[in-house]
N, CA, C and O atoms as a CHARMM CRD file, in Angstrom:
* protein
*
  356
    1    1 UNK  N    -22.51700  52.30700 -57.55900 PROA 1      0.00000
    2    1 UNK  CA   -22.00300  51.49300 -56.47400 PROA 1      0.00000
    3    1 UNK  C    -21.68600  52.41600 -55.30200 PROA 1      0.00000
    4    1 UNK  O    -20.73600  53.18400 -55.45500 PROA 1      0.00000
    5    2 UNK  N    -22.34900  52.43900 -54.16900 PROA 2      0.00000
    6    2 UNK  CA   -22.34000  53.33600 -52.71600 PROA 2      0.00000
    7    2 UNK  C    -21.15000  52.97700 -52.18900 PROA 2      0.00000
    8    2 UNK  O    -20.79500  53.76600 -51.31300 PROA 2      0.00000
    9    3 UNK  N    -20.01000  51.62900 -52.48800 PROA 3      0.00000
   10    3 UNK  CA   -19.15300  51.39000 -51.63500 PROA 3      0.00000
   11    3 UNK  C    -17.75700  51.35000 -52.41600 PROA 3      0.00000
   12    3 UNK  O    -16.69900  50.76400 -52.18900 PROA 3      0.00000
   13    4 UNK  N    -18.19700  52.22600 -53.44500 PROA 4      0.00000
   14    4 UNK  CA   -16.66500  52.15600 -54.28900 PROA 4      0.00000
   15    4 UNK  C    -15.59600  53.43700 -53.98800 PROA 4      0.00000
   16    4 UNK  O    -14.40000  53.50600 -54.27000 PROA 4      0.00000
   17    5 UNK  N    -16.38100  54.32600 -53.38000 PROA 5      0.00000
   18    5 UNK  CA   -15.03300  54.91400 -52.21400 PROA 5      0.00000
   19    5 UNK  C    -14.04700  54.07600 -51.32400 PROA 5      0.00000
   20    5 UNK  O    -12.88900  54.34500 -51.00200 PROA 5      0.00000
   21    6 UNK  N    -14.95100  52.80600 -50.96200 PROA 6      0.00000
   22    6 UNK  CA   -13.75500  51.77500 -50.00200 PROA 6      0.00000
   23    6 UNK  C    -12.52900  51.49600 -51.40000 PROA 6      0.00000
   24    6 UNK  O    -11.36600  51.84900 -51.20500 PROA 6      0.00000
   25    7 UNK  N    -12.79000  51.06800 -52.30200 PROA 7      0.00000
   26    7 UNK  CA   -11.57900  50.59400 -53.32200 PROA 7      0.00000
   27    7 UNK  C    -10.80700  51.85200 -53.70700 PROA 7      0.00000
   28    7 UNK  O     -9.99500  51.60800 -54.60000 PROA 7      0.00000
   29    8 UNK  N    -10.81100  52.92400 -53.37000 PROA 8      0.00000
   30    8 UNK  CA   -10.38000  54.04900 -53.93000 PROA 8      0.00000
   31    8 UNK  C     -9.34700  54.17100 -52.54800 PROA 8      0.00000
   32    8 UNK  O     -8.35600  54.88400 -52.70200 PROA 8      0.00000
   33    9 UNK  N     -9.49300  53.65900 -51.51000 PROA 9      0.00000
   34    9 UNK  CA    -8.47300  53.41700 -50.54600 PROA 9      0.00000
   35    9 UNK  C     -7.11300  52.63100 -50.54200 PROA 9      0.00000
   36    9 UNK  O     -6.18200  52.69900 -49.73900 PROA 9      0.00000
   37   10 UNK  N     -7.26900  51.86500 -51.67100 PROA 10     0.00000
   38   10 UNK  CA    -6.04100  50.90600 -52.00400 PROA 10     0.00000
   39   10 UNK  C     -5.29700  51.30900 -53.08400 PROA 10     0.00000
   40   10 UNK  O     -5.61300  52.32000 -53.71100 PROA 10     0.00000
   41   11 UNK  N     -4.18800  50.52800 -53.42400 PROA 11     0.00000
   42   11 UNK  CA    -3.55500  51.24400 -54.47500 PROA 11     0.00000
   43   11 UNK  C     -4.09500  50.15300 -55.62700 PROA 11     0.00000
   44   11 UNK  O     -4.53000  49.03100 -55.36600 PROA 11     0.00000
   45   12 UNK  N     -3.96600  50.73900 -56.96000 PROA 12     0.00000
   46   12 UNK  CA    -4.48800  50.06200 -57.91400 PROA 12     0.00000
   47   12 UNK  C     -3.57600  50.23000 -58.66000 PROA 12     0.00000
   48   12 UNK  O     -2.65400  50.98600 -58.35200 PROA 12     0.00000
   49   13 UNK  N     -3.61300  49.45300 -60.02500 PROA 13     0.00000
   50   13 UNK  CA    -2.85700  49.08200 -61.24900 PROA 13     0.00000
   51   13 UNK  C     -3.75700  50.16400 -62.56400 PROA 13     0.00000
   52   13 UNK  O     -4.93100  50.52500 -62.49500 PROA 13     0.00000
   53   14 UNK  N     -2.73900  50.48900 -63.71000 PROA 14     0.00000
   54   14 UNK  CA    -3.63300  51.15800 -64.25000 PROA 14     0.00000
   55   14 UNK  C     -5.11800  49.79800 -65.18500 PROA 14     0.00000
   56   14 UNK  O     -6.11700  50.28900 -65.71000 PROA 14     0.00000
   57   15 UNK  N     -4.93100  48.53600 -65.17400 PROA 15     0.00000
   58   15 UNK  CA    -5.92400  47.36800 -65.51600 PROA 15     0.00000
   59   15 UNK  C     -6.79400  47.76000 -64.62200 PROA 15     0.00000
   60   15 UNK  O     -7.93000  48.01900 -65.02000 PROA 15     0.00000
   61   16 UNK  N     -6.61300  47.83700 -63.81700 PROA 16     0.00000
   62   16 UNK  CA    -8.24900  47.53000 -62.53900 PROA 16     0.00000
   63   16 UNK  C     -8.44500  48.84500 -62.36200 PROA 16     0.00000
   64   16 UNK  O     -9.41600  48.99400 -61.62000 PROA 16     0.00000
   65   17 UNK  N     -7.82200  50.21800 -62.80900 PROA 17     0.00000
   66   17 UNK  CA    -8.45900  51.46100 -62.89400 PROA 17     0.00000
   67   17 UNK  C     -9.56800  51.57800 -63.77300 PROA 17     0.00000
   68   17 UNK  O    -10.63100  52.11100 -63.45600 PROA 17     0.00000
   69   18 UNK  N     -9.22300  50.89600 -65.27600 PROA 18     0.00000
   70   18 UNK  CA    -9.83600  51.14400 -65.99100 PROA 18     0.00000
   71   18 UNK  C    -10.42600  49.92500 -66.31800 PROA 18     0.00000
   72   18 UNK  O    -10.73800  49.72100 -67.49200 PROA 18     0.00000
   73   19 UNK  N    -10.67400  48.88700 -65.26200 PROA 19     0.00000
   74   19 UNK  CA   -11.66300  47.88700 -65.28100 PROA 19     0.00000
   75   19 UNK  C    -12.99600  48.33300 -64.77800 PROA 19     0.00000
   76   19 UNK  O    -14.11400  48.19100 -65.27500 PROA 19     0.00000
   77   20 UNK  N    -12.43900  49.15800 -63.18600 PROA 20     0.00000
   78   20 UNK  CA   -13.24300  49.99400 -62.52100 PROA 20     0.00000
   79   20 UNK  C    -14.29600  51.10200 -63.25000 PROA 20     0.00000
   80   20 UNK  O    -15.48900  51.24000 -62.97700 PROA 20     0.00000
   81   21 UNK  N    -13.37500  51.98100 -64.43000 PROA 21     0.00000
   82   21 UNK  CA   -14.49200  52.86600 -64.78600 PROA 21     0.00000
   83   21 UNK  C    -15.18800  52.10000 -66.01000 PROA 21     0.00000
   84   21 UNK  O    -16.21900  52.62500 -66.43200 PROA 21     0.00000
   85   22 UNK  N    -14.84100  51.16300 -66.50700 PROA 22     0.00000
   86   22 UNK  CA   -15.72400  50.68800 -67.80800 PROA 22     0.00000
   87   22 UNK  C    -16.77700  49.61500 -66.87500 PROA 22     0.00000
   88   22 UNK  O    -17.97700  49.66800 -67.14500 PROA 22     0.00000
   89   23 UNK  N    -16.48000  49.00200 -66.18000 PROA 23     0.00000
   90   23 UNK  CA   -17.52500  48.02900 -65.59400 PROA 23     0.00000
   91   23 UNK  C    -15.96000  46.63100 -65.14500 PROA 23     0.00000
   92   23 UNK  O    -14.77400  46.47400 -65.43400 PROA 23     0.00000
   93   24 UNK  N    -17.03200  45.95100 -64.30900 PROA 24     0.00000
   94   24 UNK  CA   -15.91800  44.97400 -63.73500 PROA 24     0.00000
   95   24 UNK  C    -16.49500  43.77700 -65.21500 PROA 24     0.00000
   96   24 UNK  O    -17.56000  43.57800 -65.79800 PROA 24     0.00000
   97   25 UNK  N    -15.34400  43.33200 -65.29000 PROA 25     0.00000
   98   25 UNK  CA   -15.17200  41.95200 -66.32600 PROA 25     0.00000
   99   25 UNK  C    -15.54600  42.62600 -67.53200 PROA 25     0.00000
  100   25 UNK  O    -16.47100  42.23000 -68.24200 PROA 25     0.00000
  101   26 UNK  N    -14.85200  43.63200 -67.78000 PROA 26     0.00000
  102   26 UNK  CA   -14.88400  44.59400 -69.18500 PROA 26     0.00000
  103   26 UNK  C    -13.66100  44.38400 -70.00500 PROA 26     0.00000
  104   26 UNK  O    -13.55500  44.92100 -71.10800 PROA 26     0.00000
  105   27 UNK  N    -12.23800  43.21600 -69.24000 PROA 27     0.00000
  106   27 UNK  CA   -10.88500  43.18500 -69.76200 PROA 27     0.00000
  107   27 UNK  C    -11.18600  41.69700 -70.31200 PROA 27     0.00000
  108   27 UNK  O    -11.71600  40.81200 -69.64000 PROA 27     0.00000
  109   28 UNK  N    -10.82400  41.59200 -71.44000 PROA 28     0.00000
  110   28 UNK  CA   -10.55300  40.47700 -72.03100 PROA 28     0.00000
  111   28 UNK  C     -9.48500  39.60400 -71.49800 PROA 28     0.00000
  112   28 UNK  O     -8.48400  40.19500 -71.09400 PROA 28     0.00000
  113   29 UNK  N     -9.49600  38.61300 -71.43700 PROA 29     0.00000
  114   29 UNK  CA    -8.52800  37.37500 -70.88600 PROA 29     0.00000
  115   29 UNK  C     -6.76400  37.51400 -71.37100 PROA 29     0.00000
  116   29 UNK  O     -6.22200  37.29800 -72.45500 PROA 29     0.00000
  117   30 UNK  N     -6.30400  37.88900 -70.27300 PROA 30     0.00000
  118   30 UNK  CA    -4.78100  38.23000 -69.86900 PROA 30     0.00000
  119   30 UNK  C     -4.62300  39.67700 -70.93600 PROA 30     0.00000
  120   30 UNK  O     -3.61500  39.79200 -71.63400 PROA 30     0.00000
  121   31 UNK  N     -5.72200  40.72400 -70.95800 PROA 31     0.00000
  122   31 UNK  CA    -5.27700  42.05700 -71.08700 PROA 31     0.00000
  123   31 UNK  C     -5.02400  43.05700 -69.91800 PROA 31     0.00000
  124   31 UNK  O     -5.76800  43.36600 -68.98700 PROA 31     0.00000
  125   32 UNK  N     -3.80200  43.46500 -70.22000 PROA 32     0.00000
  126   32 UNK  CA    -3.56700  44.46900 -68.98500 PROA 32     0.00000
  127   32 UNK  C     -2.83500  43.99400 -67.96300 PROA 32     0.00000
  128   32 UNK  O     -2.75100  44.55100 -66.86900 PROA 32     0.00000
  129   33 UNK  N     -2.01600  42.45500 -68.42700 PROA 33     0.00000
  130   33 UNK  CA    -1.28300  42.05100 -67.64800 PROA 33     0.00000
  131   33 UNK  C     -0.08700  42.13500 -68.36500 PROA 33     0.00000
  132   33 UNK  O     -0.14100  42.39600 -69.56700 PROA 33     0.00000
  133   34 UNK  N      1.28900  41.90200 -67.65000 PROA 34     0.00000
  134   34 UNK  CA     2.75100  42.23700 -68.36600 PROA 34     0.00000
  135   34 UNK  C      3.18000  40.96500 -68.39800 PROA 34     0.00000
  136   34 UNK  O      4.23600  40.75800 -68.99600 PROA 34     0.00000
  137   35 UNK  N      2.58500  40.00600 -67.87000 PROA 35     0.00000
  138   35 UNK  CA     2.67200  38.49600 -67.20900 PROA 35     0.00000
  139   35 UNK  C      2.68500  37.71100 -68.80400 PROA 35     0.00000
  140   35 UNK  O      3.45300  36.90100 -69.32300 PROA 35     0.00000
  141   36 UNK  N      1.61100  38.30100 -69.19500 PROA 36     0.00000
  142   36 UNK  CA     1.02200  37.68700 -70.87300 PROA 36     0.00000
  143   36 UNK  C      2.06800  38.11100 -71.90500 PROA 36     0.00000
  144   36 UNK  O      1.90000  37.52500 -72.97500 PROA 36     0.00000
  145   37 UNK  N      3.14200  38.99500 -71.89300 PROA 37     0.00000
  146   37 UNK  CA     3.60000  39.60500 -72.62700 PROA 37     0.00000
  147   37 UNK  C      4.84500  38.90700 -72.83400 PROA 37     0.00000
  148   37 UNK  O      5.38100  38.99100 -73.93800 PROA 37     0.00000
  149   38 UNK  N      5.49000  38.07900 -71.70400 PROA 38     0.00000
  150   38 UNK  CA     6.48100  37.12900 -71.41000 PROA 38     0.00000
  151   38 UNK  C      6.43600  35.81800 -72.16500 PROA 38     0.00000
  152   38 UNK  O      5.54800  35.08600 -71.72800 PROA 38     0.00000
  153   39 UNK  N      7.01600  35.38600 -73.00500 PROA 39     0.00000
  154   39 UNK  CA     6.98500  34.20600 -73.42800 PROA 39     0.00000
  155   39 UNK  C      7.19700  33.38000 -72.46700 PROA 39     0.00000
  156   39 UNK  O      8.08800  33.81500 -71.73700 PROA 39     0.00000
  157   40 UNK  N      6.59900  31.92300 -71.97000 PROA 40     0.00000
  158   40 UNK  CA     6.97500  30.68100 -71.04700 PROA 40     0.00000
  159   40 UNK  C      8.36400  30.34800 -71.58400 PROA 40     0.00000
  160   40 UNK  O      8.59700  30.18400 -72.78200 PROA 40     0.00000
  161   41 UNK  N      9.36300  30.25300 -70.50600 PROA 41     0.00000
  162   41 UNK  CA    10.31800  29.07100 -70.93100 PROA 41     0.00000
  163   41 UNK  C      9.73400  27.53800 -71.51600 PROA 41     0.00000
  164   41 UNK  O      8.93400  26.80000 -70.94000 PROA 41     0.00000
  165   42 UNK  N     10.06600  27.42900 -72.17600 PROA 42     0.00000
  166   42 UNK  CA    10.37400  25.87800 -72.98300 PROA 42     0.00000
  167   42 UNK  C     10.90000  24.61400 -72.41800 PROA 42     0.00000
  168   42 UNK  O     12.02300  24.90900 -72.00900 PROA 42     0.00000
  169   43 UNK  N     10.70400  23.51300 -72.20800 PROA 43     0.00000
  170   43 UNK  CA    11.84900  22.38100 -71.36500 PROA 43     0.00000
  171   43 UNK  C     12.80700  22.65200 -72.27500 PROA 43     0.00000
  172   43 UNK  O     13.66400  23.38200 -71.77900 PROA 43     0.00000
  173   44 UNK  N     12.96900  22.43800 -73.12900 PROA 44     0.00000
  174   44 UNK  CA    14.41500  22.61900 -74.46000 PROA 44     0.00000
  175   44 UNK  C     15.15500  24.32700 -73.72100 PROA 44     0.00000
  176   44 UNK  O     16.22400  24.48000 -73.13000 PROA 44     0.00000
  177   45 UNK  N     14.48300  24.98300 -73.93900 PROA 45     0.00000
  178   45 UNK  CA    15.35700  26.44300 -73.01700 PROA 45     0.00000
  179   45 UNK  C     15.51300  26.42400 -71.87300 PROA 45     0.00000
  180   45 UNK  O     16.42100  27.15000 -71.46800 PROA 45     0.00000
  181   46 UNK  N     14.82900  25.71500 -70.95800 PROA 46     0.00000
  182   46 UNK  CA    15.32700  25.46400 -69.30400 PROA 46     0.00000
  183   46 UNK  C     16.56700  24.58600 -69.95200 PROA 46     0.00000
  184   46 UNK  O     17.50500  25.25500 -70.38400 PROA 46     0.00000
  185   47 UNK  N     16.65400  23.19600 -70.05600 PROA 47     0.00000
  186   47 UNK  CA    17.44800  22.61800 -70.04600 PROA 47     0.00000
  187   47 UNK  C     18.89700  23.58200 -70.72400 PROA 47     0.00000
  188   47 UNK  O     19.90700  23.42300 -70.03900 PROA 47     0.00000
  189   48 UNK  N     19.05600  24.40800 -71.80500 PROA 48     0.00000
  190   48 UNK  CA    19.97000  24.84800 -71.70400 PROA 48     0.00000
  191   48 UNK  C     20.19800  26.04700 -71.48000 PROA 48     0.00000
  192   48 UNK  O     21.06400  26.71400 -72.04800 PROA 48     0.00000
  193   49 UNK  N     19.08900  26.60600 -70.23600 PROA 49     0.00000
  194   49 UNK  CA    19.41100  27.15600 -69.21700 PROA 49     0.00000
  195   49 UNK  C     20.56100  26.87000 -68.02900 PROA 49     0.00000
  196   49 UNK  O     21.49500  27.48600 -67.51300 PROA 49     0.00000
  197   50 UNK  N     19.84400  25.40100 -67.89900 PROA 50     0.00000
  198   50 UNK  CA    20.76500  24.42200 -67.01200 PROA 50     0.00000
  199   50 UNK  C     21.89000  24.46400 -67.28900 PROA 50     0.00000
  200   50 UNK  O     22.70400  24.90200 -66.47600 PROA 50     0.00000
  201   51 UNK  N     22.35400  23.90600 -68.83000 PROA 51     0.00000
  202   51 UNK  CA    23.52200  23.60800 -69.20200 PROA 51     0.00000
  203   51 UNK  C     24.50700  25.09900 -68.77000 PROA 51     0.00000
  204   51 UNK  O     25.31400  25.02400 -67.84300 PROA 51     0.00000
  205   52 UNK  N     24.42500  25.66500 -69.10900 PROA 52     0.00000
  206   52 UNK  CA    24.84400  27.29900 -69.18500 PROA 52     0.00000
  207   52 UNK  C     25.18800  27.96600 -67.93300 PROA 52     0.00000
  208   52 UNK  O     26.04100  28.84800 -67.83000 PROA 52     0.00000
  209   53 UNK  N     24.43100  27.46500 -66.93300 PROA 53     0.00000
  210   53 UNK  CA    24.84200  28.03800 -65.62800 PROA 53     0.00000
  211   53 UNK  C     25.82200  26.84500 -65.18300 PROA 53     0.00000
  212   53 UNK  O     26.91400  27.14900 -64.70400 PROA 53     0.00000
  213   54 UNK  N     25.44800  25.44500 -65.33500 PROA 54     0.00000
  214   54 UNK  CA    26.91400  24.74500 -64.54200 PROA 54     0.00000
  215   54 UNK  C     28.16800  25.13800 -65.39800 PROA 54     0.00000
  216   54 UNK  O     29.28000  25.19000 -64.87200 PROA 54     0.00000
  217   55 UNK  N     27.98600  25.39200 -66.61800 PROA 55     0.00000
  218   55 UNK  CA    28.96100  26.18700 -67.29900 PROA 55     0.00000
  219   55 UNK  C     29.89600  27.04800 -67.04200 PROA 55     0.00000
  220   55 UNK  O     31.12300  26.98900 -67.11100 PROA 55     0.00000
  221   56 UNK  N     29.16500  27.85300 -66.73700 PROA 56     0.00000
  222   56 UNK  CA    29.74700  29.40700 -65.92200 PROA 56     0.00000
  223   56 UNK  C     29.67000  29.52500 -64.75400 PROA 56     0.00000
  224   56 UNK  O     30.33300  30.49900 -64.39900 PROA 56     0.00000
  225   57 UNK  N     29.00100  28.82800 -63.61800 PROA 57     0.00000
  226   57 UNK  CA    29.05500  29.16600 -62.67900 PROA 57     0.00000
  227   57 UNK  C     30.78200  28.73900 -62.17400 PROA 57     0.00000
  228   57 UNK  O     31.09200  29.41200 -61.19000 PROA 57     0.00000
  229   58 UNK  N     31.44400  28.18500 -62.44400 PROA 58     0.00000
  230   58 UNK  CA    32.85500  28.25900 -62.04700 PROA 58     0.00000
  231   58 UNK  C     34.01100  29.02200 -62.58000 PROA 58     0.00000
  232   58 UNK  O     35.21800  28.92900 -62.36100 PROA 58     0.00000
  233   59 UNK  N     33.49800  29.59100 -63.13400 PROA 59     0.00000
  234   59 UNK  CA    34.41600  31.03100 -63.69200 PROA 59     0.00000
  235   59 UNK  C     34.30800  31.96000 -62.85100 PROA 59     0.00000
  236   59 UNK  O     33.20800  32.34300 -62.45300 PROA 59     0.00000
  237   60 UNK  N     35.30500  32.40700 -62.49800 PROA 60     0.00000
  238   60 UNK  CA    35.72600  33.43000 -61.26500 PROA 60     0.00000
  239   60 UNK  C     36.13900  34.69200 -61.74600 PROA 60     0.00000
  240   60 UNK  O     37.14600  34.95100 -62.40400 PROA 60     0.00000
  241   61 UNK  N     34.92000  35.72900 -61.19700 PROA 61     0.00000
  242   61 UNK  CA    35.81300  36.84500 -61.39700 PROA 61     0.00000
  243   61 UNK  C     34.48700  37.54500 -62.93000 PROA 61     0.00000
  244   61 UNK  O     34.22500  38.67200 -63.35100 PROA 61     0.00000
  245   62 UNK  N     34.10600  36.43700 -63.21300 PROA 62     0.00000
  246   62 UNK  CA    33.08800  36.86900 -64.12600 PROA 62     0.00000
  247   62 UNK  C     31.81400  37.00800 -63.95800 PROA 62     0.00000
  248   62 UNK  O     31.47400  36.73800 -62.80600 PROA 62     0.00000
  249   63 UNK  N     30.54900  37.47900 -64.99100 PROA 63     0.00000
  250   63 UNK  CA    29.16400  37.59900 -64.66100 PROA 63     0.00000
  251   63 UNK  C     28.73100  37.01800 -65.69900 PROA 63     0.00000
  252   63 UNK  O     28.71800  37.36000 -66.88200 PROA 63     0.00000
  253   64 UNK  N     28.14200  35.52000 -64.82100 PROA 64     0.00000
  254   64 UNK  CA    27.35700  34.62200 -65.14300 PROA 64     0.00000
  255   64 UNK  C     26.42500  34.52200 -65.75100 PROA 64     0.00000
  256   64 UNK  O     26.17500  33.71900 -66.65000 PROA 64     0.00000
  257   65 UNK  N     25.75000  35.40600 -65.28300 PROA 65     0.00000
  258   65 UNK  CA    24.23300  36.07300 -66.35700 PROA 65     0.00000
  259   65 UNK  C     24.62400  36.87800 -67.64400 PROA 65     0.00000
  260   65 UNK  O     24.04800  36.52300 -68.67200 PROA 65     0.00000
  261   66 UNK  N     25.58800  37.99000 -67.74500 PROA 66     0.00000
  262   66 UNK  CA    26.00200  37.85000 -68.69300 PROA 66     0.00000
  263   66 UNK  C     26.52200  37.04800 -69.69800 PROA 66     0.00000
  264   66 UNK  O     26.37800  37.29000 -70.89600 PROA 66     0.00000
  265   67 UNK  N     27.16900  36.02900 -69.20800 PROA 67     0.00000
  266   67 UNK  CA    27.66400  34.98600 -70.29300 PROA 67     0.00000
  267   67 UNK  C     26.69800  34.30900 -70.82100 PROA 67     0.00000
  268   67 UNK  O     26.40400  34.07400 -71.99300 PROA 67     0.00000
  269   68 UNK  N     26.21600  34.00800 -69.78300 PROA 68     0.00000
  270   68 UNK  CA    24.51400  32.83900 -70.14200 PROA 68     0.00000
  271   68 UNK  C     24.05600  33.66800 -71.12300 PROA 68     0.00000
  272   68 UNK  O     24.44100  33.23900 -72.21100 PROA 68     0.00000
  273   69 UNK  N     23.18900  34.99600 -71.26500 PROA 69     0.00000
  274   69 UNK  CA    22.70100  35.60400 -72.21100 PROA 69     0.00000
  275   69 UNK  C     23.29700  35.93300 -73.03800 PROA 69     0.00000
  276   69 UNK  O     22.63600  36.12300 -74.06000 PROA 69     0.00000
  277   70 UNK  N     24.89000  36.21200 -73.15600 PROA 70     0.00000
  278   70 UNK  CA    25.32100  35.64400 -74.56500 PROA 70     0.00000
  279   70 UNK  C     25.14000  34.81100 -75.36200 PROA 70     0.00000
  280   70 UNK  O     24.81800  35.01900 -76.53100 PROA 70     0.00000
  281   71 UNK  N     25.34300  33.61000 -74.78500 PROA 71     0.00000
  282   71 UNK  CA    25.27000  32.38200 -75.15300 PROA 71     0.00000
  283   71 UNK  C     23.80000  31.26400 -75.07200 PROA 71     0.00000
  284   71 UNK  O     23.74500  30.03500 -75.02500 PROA 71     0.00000
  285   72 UNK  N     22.99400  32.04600 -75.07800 PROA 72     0.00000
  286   72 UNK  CA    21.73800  31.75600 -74.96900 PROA 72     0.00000
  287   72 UNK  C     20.90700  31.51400 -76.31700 PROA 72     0.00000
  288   72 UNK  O     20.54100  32.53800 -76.89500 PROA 72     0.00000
  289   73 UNK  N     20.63900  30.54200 -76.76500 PROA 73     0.00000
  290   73 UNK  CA    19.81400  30.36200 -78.43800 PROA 73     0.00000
  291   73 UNK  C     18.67400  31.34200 -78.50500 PROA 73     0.00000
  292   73 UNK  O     18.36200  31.79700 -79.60500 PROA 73     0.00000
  293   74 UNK  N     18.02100  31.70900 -77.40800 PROA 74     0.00000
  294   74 UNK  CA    16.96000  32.30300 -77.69500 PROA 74     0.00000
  295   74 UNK  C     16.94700  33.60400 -77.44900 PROA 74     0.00000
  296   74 UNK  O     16.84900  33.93300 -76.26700 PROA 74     0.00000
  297   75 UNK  N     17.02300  34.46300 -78.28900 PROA 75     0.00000
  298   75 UNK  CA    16.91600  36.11400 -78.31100 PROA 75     0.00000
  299   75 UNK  C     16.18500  37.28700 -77.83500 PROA 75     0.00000
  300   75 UNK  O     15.49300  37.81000 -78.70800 PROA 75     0.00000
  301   76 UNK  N     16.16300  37.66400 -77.05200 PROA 76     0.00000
  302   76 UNK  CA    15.33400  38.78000 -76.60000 PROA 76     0.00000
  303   76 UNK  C     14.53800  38.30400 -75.00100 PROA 76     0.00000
  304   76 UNK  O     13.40100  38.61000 -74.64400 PROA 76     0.00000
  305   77 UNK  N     15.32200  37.67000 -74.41900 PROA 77     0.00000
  306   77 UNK  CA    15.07800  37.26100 -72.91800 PROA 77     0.00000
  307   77 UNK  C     15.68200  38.26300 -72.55800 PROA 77     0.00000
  308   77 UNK  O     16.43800  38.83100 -73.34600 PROA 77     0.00000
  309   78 UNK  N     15.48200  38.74800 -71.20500 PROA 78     0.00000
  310   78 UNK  CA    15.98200  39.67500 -70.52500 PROA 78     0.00000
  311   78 UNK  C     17.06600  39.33200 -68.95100 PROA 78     0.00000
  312   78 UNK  O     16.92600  38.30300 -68.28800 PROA 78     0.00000
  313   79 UNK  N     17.81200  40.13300 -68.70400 PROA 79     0.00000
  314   79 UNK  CA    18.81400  39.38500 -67.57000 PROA 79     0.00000
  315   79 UNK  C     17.60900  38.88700 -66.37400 PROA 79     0.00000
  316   79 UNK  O     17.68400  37.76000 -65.88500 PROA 79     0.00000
  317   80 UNK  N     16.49400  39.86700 -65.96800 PROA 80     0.00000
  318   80 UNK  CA    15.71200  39.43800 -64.88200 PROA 80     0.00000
  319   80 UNK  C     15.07500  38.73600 -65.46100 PROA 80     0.00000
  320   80 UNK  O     14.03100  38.83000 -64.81500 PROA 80     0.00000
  321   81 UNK  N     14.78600  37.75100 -66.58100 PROA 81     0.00000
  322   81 UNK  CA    14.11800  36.66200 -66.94300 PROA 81     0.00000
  323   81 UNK  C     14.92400  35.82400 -66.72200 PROA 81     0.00000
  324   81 UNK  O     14.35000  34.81200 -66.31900 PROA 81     0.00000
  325   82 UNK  N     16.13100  35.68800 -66.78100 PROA 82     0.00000
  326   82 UNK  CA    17.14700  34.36100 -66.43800 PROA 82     0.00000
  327   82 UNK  C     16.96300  34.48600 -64.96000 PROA 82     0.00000
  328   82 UNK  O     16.38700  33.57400 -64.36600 PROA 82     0.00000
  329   83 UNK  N     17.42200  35.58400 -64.28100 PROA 83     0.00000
  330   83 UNK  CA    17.68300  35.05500 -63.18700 PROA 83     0.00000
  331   83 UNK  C     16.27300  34.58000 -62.70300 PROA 83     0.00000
  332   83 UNK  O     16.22600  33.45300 -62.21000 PROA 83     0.00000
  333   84 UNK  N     15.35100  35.16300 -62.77100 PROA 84     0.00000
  334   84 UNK  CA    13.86100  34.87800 -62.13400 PROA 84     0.00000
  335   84 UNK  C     13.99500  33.16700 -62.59000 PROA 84     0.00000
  336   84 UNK  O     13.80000  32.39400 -61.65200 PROA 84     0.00000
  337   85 UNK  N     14.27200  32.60900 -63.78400 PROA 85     0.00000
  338   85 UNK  CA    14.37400  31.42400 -64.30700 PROA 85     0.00000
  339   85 UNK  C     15.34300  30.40300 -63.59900 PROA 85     0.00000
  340   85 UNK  O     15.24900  29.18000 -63.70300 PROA 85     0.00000
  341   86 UNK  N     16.13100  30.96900 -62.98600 PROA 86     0.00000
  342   86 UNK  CA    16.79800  29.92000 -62.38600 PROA 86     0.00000
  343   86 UNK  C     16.93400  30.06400 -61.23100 PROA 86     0.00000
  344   86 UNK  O     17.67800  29.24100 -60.69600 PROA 86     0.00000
  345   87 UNK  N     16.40000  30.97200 -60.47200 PROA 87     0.00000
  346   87 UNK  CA    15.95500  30.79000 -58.88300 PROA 87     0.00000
  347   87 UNK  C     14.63100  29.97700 -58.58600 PROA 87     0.00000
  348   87 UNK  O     14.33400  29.37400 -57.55500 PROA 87     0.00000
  349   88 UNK  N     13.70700  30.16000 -60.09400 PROA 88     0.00000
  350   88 UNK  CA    12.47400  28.89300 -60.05200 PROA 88     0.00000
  351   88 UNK  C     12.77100  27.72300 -60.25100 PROA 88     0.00000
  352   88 UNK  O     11.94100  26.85900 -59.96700 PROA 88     0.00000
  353   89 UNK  N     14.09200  27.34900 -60.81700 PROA 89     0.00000
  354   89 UNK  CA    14.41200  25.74200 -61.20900 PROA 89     0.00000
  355   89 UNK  C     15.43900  25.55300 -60.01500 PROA 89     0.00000
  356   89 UNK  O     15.99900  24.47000 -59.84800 PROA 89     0.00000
């Protein structure tokens, strides 16, 4: 490829580095993404997502996201998965 010095001008991910040297469409479907690695929230875990923040959000003086992920049924979410989760709802 004569014009693959132009892509060597941008910044890349290490996926599309090594999409680049094996051939393009050499990655299998959602490899090399961190996106895939995330479980989807659930309506049953939004909803007591929901519940959990009108919960706590009137406690003063405390951290909300902490409590929520205490008190959260489902294990191994991360604090920037809640919050990312409830700035989308």
């Amino acid at each position: 490829n004569k014009k693959a010095f132009v892509e060597l001008l941008f910044w890349k991910s290490p996926a599309i580095v090594c999409e680049m040297t094996r051939g393009y469409s050499s990655l299998q479907e959602g490899e090399g993404t961190t996106r895939s690695r995330v479980p989807p929230w659930t309506p049953q875990e939004e909803q007591e997502l929901r519940e959990l923040y009108w919960k706590y959000k009137e406690v003063e003086g405390g951290d909300i996201i902490a409590a929520i992920l205490a008190h959260l049924p489902t294990p191994g979410r991360t604090r920037r998965q809640v919050v990312k989760q409830l700035v989308r709802m």
